[in-house]
C-alpha positions as CSV (number, residue, x, y, z in Angstrom):
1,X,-153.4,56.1,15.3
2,X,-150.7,58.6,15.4
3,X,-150.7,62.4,14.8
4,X,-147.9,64.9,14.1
5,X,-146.7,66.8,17.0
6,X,-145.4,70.0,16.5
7,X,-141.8,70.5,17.8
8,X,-143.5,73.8,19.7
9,X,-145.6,71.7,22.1
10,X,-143.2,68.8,23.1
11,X,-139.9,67.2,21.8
12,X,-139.5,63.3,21.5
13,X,-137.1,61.2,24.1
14,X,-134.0,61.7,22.8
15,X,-132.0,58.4,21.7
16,X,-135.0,56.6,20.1
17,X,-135.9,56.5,16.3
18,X,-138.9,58.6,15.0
19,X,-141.1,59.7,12.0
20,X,-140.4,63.6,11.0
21,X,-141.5,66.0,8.8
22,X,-139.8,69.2,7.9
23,X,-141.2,72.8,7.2
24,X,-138.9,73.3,4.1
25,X,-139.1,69.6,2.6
26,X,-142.3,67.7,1.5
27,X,-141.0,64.1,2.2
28,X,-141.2,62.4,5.8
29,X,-137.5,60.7,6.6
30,X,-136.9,58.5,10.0
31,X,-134.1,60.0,12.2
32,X,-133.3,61.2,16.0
33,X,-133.4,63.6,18.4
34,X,-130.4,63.5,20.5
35,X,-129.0,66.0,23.5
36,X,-125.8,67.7,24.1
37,X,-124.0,67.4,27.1
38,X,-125.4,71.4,27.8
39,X,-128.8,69.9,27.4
40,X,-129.5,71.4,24.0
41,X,-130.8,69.4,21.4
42,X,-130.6,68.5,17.6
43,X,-132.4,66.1,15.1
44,X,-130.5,63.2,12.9
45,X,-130.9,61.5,10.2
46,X,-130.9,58.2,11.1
47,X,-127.4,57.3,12.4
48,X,-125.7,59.9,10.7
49,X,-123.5,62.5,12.7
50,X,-124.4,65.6,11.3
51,X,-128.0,67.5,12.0
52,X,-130.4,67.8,9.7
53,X,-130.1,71.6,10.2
54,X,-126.3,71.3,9.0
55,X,-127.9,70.2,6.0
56,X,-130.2,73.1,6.0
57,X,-133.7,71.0,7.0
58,X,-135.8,72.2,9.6
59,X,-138.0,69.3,12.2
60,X,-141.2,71.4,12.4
61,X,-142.7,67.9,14.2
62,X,-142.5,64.1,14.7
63,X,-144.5,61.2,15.7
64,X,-143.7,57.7,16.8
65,X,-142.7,55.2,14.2
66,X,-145.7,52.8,13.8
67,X,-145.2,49.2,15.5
68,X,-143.7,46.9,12.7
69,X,-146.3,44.7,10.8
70,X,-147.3,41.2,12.1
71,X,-149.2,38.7,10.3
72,X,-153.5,39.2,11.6
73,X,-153.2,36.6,14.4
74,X,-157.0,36.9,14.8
75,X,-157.6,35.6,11.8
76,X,-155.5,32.4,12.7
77,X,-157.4,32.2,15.7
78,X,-160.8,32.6,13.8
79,X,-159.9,29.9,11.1
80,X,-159.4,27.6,14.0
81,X,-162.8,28.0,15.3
82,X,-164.4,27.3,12.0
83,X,-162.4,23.7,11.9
């Protein structure tokens, strides 16, 4: 299972797509964390250009995006059994 992790103890890889939640807004949205070429860093929404503190929202931490759902293959494998 996956738990929020504050921006204060680690930041995510930047490039890849994540879960965040923001101090001043109760919804979760999916966006990015990308560096500069000076190595400083900003969060996106999704594959928009501009931050999300452009837009005046503030990452206070993220977690990985869950793995996408699959169909129960163990239940496939159980039916099998029973046949």
């Amino acid at each position: 299972m996956n738990k929020w992790i504050p921006i204060t103890e680690r930041l995510p890889e930047p490039g890849g797509y994540i879960l965040l939640s923001f101090e001043n807004y109760t919804l979760a949205d999916i966006g990015r964390y990308e560096k500069d070429e000076d190595g400083s860093g900003a969060f996106y929404p999704g594959d928009e250009d501009e931050s999300y503190a452009s837009i005046d929202l503030f990452v206070n931490a993220w977690m990985p995006l869950p793995k996408p759902y699959r169909p129960d293959d163990s239940m496939e494998a159980e039916e099998m059994l029973t046949l």
